[in-house]
C-alpha positions in Angstrom: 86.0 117.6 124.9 88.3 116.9 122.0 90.1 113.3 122.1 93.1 112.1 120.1 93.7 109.1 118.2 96.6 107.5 116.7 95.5 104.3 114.9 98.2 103.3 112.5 101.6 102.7 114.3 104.1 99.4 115.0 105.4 97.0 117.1 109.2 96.3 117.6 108.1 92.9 116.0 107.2 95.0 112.2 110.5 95.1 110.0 113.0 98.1 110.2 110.9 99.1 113.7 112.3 100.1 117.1 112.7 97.5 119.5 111.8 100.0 121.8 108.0 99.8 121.0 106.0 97.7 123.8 103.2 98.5 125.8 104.5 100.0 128.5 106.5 102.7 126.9 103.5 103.1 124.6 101.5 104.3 127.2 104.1 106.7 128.5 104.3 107.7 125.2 101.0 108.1 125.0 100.5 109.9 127.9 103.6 112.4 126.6 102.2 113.2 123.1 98.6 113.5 124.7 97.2 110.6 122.8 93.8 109.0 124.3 94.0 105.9 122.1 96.2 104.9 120.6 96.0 101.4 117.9 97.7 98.1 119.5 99.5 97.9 116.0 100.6 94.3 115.1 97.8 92.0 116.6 98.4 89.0 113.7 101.5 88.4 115.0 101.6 85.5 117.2 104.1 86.9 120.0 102.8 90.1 120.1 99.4 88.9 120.1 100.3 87.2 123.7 102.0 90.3 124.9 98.8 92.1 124.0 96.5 89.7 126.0 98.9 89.4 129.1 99.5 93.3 129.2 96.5 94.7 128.3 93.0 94.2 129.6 89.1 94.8 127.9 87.8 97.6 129.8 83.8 96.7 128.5 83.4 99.3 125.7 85.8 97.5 123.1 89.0 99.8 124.2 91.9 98.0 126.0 93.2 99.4 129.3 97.3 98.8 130.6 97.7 99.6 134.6 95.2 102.4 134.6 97.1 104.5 132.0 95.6 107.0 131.1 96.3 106.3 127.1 93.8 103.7 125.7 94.4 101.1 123.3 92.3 99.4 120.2 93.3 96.2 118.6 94.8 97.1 115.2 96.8 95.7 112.8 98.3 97.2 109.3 98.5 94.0 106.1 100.3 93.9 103.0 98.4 92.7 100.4 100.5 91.5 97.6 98.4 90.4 94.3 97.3 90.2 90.5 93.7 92.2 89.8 92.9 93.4 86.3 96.2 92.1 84.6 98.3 94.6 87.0 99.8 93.6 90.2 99.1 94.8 93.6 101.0 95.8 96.4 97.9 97.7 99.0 98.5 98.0 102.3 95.4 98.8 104.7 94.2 98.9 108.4 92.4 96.8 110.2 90.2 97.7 113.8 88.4 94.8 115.5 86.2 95.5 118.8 87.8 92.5 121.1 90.3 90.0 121.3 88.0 87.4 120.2 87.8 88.9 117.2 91.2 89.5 116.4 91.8 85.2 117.8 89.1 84.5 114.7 91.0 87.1 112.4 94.5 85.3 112.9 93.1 81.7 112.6 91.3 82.6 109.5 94.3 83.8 108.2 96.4 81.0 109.0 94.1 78.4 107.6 94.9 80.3 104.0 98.8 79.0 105.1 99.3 83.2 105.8 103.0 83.7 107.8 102.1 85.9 110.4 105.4 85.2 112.6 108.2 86.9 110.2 106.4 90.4 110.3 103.7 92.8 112.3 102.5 93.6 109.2 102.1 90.6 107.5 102.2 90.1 103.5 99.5 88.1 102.2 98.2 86.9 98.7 95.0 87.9 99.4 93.0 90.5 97.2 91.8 94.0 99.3 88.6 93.1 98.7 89.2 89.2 99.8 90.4 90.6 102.7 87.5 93.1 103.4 84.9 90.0 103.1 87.1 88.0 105.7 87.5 90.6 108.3 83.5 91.8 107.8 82.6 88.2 108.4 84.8 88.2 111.4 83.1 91.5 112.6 80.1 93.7 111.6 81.8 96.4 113.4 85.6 96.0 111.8 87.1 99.4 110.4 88.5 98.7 107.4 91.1 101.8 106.4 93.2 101.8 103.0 96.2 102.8 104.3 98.8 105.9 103.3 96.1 105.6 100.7 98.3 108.0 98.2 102.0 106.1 98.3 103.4 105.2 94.9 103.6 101.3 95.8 101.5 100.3 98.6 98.5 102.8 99.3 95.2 102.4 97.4 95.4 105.3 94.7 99.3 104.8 94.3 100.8 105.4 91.1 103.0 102.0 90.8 100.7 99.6 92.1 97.1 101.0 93.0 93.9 101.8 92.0 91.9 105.1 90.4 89.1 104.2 92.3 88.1 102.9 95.4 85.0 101.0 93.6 87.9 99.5 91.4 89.7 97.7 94.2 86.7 96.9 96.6 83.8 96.3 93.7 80.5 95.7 95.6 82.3 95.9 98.8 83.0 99.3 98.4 80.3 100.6 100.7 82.5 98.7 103.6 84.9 101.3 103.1 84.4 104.3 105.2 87.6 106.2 105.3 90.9 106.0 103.8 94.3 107.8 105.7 95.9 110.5 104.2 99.8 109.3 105.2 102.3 111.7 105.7 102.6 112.8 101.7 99.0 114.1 101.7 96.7 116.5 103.5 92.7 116.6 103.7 92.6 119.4 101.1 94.1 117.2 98.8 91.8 114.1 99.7 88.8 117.0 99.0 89.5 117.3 95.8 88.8 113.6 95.3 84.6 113.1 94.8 84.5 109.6 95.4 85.9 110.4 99.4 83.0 112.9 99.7 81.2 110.2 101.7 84.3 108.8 104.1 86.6 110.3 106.7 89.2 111.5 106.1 91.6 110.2 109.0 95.4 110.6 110.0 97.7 108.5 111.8 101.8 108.2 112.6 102.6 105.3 111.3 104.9 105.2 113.7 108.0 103.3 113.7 109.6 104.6 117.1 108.5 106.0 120.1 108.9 109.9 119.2 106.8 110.1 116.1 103.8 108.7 118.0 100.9 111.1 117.2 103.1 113.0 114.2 99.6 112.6 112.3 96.3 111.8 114.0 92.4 111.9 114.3 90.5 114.1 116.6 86.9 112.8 117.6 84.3 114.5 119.7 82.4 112.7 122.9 81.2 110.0 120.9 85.2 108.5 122.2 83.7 108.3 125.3 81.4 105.5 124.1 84.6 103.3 123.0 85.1 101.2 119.9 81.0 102.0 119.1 81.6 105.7 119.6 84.9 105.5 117.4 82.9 102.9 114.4 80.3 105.6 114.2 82.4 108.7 113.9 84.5 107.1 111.1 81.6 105.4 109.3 79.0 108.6 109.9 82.3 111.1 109.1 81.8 112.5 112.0 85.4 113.0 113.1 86.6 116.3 114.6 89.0 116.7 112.6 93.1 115.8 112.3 96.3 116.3 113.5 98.9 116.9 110.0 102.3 116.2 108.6 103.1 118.9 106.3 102.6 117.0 103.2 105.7 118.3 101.6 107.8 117.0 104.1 106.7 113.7 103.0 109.0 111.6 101.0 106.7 110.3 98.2 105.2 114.0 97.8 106.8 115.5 94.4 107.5 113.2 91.4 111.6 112.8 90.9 114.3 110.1 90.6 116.5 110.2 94.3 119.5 108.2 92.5 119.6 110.9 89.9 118.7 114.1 92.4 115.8 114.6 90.0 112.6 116.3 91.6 109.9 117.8 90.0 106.5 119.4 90.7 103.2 119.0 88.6 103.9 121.7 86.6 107.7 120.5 86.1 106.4 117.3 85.0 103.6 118.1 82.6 106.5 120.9 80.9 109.5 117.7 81.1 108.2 114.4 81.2 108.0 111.2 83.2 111.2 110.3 82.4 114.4 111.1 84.2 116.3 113.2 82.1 119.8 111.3 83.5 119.5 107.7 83.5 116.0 107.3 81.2 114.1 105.9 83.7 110.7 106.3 84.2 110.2 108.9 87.1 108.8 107.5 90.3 105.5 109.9 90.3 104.5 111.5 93.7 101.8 111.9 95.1 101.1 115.8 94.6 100.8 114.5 90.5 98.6 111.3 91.2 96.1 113.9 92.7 96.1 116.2 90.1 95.5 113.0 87.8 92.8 111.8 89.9 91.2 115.2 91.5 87.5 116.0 89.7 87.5 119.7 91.4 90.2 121.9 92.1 91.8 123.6 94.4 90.0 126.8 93.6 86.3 125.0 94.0 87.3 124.2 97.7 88.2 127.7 99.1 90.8 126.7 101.3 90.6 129.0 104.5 93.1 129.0 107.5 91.7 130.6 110.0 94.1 130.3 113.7 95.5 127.7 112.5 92.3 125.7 111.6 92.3 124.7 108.0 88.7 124.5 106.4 87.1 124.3 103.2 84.3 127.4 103.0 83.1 125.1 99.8 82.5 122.1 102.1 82.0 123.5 105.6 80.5 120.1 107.1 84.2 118.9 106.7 86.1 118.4 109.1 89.2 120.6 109.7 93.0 119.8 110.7 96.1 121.8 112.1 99.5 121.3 110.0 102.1 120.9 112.9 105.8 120.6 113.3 107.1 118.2 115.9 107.9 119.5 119.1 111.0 117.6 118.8 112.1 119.2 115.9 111.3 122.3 117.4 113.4 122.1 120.3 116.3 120.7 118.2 116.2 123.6 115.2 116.1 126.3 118.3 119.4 124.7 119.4 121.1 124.3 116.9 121.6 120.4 117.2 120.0 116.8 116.3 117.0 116.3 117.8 118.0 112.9 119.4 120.7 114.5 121.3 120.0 114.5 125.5 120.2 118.0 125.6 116.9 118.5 123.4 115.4 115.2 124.8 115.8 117.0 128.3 114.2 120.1 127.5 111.2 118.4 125.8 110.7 116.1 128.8 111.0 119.8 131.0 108.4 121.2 128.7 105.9 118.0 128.4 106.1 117.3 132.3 105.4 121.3 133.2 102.6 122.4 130.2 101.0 119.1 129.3 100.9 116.4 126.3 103.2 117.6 123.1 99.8 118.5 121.1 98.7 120.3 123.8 102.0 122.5 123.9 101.8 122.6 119.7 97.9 123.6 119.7 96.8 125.4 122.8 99.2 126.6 125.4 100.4 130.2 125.5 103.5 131.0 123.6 104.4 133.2 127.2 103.8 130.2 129.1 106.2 128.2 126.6 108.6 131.0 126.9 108.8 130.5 130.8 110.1 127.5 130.8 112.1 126.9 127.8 113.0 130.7 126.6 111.7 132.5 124.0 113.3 130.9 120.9 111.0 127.8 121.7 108.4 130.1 121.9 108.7 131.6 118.6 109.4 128.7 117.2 105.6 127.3 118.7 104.4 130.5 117.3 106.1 130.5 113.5 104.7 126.8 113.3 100.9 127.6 114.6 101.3 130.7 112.0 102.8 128.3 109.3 105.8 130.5 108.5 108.2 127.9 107.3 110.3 126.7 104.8 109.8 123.6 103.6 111.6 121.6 100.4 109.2 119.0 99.5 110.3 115.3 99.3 110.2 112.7 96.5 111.1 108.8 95.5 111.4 107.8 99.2 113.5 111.1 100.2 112.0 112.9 103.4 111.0 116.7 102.7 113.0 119.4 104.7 110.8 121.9 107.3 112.9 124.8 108.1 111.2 127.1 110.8 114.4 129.5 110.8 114.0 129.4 107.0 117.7 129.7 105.3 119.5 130.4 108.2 122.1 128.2 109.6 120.1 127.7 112.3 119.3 129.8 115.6 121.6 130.7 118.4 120.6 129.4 121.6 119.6 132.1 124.3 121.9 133.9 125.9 120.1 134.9 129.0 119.3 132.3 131.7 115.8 130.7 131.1 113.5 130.9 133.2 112.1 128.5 135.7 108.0 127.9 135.7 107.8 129.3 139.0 109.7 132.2 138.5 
């Protein structure tokens, strides 16, 4: 049996966060999406920490249980670290797992005794190096999982371009061992993070980073049985890289994915930039340089040595076999709202996907396994095909850049799909 994670997400108490995100809707959320676990997010911060303790309850194997949901939770937390290292400064961002509340009450007083604010933010900035932080949270737990997160953004992910690393060993020195997966964040995909050698040895895992409720589970991690086991089962999967695989973004769609300047509408690809320069042609700043580029820079294989092969949807490298896999998916959401024509916050498409998630299962469910004739039952058959053009990956998709969103367009250039005509049909019909 297949299980779902989503490990990186907020709180309403992180900055420029919904105040929406508490437990309970998390867990109807949860259940929604089809998300077995899903990451506590925010654990440092004092209030939430409370919340967290009051709402949720150990269930024995290191997950956390709220009112017999049926979406688990584990403790995590997401910190800014904000420092000097090699005569360059630092901004790295990573997540943090712990097994029990215990361990999270020794994380935050630890913290606090360096004189840390952990009350202005869910994701706290400290001056503390990644490595630093690594020793602290390992000496708090043998079993933390330690994840460099959104590992390829420009200014706050491990191998970023404005403030990161070119290595792994060069951030975490003889800590680097402790390391046993980075995330890919929404600008990257697996194939990409293939291409780097050093992540040979670590999981490759995704999450949401989710700032509201909807884009819960818009990236995730797939893990096998060894969930069942709880926070053990999940420490081994990640450190062994034995995940089943993840749940994508398109990368494209990512707003750090191409190299450009968004004041100056400048964008450009690899190729563009090797041809044009780093520097905006309008203004003469330097370009901020996107993630696509920073791999290329980094990669020690190409794209040709993995042997990319899609096969229903299931994206492997024939290169690399014992790799794990991952579907690139559109959200349902999105979906729902292109087939109408409309915003997909407006009631009307928040009523159909409610219709559709309440009669065929979780979202991923819907995205991943449920018949398109099934889909067209209830919600007509532009839904359908819209399922079916984003399982085939028949999209159009304008890639983002310098903190600009990239566009997916499942009707391509169209101005968007009609609505259907003809009544729809009931599931019991």
């Amino acid at each position: 049996m297949a299980y779902v994670a989503d490990l990186h997400l907020h709180s309403r108490f992180s900055r420029a966060c919904s105040q929406k995100l508490n437990i309970p809707t998390l867990s109807a959320w949860g259940k929604t999406k089809g998300i077995n676990v899903l990451g506590t997010s925010d654990f440092l911060h004092p209030v939430w920490f409370i919340e967290l303790k009051n709402q949720l309850k150990e269930d024995g194997s290191g997950f956390l249980i709220h009112d017999g949901s049926e979406t688990k939770f584990v403790l995590s937390v997401e910190v800014a670290s904000i420092y000097s290292h090699k005569g360059k400064g630092r901004r790295i961002h990573n997540v943090i797992l712990l097994p029990d509340f215990a361990s999270a009450e020794r994380f935050q007083k630890e913290l606090l005794s360096r004189h840390a604010n952990l009350g202005s933010d869910g994701r706290p900035i400290v001056g503390i190096s990644s490595k630093d932080l690594l020793s602290i949270v390992l000496q708090i737990s043998e079993k933390a999982i330690f994840i460099p997160a959104h590992a390829w953004t420009p200014w706050f992910g491990i191998f970023g371009s404005e403030s990161g690393y070119d290595s792994l060993e060069e951030c975490f020195e003889d800590l680097t061992e402790y390391i046993y997966g980075i995330e890919t964040g929404l600008s990257s995909d697996p194939a990409m993070n293939w291409r780097i050698k050093e992540l040979d040895n670590r999981s490759i895992i995704s999450c949401s980073d989710a700032h509201s409720l909807p884009n819960l589970g818009r990236e995730a991690t797939v893990f096998d049985e060894r969930l069942e086991q709880g926070y053990q089962g999940l420490f081994e999967a990640i450190k062994n890289q034995k995940i089943a695989g993840t749940i994508e973004f398109h990368p494209e769609e990512g707003k750090y994915h191409y190299t450009g300047h968004r004041n100056c509408n400048i964008k450009y690809s690899p190729e563009e930039t090797k041809v044009k320069g780093a520097i905006c042609p309008k203004c003469g700043r330097g370009l901020t340089v996107g993630v696509m580029e920073r791999v290329e820079k980094l990669a020690l294989r190409s794209n040709e040595e993995l042997r990319i092969d899609n096969v229903k949807g299931i994206i492997k490298s024939k290169a690399f076999p014992e790799k794990a896999g991952y579907r690139m998916l559109v959200p349902l959401l999105q979906i729902i709202a292109e087939s109408f024509n409309t915003a997909p916050t407006t009631q009307k498409v928040l009523n159909e996907y409610e219709k559709l998630t309440d009669l065929l299962g979780g979202e991923i469910k819907i995205l991943t396994k449920v018949d398109t004739g099934e889909i067209a039952k209830v919600s007509g058959s532009k839904i359908a095909e819209g399922v079916d053009k984003v399982r085939r990956g028949d999209l159009v998709i304008d890639p983002g850049y310098d903190g600009v969103y990239g566009v997916v367009k499942i009707w391509g250039s169209e101005a968007g799909p009609k609505e259907e005509e003809t009544p729809q049909l009931e599931l019991f019909d």
